[in-house]
C-alpha positions as CSV (number, residue, x, y, z in Angstrom):
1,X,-104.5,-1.2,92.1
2,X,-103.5,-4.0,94.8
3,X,-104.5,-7.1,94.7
4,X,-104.8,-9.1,98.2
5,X,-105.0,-12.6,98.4
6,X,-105.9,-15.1,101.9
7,X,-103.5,-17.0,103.1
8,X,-105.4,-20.1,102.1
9,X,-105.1,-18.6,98.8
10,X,-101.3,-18.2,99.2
11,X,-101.0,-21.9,101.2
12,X,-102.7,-22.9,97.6
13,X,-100.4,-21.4,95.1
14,X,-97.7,-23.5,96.7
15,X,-98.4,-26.0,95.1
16,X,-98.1,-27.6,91.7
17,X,-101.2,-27.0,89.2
18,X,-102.8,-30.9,89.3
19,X,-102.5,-30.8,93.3
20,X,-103.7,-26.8,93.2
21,X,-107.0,-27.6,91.4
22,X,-107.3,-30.3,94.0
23,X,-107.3,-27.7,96.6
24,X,-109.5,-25.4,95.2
25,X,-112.0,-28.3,94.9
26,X,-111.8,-29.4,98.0
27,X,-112.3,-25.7,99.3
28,X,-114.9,-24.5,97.2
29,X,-116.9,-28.1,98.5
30,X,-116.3,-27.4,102.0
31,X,-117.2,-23.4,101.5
32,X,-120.6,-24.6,99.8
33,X,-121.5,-27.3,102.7
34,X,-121.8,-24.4,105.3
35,X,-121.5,-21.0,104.1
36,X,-120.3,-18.5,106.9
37,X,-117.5,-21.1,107.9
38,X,-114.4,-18.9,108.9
39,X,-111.8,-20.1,106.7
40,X,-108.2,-19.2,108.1
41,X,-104.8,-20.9,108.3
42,X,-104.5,-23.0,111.7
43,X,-100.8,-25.5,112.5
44,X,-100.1,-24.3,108.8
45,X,-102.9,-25.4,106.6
46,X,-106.6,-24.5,105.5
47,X,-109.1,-24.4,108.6
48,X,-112.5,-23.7,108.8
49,X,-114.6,-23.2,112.0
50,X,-117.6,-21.8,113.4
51,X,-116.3,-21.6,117.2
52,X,-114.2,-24.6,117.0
53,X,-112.6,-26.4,114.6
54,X,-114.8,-28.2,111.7
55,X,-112.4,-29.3,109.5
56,X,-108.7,-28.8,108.0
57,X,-107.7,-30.2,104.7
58,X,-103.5,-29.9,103.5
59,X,-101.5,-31.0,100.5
60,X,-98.6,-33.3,99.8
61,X,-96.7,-34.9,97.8
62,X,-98.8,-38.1,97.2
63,X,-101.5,-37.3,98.9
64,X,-104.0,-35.2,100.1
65,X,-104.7,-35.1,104.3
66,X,-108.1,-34.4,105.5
67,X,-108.2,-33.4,109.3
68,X,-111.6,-34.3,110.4
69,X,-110.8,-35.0,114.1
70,X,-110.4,-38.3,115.9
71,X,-114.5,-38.4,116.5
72,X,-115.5,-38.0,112.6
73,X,-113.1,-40.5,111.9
74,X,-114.2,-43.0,114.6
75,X,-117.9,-42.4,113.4
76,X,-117.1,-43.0,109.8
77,X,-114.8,-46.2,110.3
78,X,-116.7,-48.2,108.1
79,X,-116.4,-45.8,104.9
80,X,-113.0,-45.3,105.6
81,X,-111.9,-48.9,105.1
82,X,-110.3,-47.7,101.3
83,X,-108.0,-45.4,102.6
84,X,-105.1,-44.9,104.9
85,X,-106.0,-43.0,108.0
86,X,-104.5,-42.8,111.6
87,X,-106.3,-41.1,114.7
88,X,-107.5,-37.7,113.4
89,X,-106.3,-38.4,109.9
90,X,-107.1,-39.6,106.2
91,X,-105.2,-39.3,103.3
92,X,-106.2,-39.5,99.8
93,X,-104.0,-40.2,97.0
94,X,-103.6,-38.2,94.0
95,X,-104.4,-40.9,92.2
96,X,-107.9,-41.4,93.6
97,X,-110.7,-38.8,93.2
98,X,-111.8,-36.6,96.0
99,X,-114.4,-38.2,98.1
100,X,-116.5,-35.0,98.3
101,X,-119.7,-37.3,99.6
102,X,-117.8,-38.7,102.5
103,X,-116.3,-35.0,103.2
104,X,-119.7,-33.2,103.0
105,X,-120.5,-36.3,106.1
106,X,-117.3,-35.3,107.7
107,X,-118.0,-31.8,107.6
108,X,-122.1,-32.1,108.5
109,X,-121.0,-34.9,111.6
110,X,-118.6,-31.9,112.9
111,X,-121.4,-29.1,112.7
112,X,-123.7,-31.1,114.5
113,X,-121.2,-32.9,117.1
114,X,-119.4,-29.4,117.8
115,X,-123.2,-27.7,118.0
116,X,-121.2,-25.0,115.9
């Protein structure tokens, strides 16, 4: 018997076990907001869509980068002011919890700005 695994799954097992379970958090939140997102590997790291691009998370070594797009981030300034961010950007350190509110806002602001 084969097993086959996605390559978000493979993306995933990368990395070490602490940032790993941060992942699969982060994944199984954004597969909840919107079930029927495709979820694919786009420029190397988790994607998920419905048409166009909703949202892309990735991992790294201090940090973990959510990829919202430049609008979501512009329209969520205000609750951004904690974390470091640049134009389409945010990172979140391993040493903060995931902001799973803020991303279920990120991800809802794309559905609805994208009419996806």
């Amino acid at each position: 018997m084969t097993t086959t695994t996605s390559p978000v799954d493979d993306y995933i097992a990368k990395f070490p076990d602490d940032v790993r379970a941060r992942l699969q958090q982060l994944r199984a939140h954004v597969l909840a907001l919107a079930p029927g997102l495709e979820e694919t590997l786009s420029y190397g790291i988790p994607t998920y869509k419905r048409g166009k691009n909703i949202f892309h998370f990735a991992g790294h070594a201090g940090h973990i980068g959510l990829y919202p797009g430049p609008a979501a981030i512009q329209a969520h300034a205000a609750e951004l002011a904690g974390f470091k961010t640049s134009k389409g950007t945010i990172q979140v350190p391993h040493t903060q919890a995931l902001p799973l509110d803020l991303v279920t806002r990120l991800v809802q602001y794309n559905l609805r700005d994208r009419q996806a």
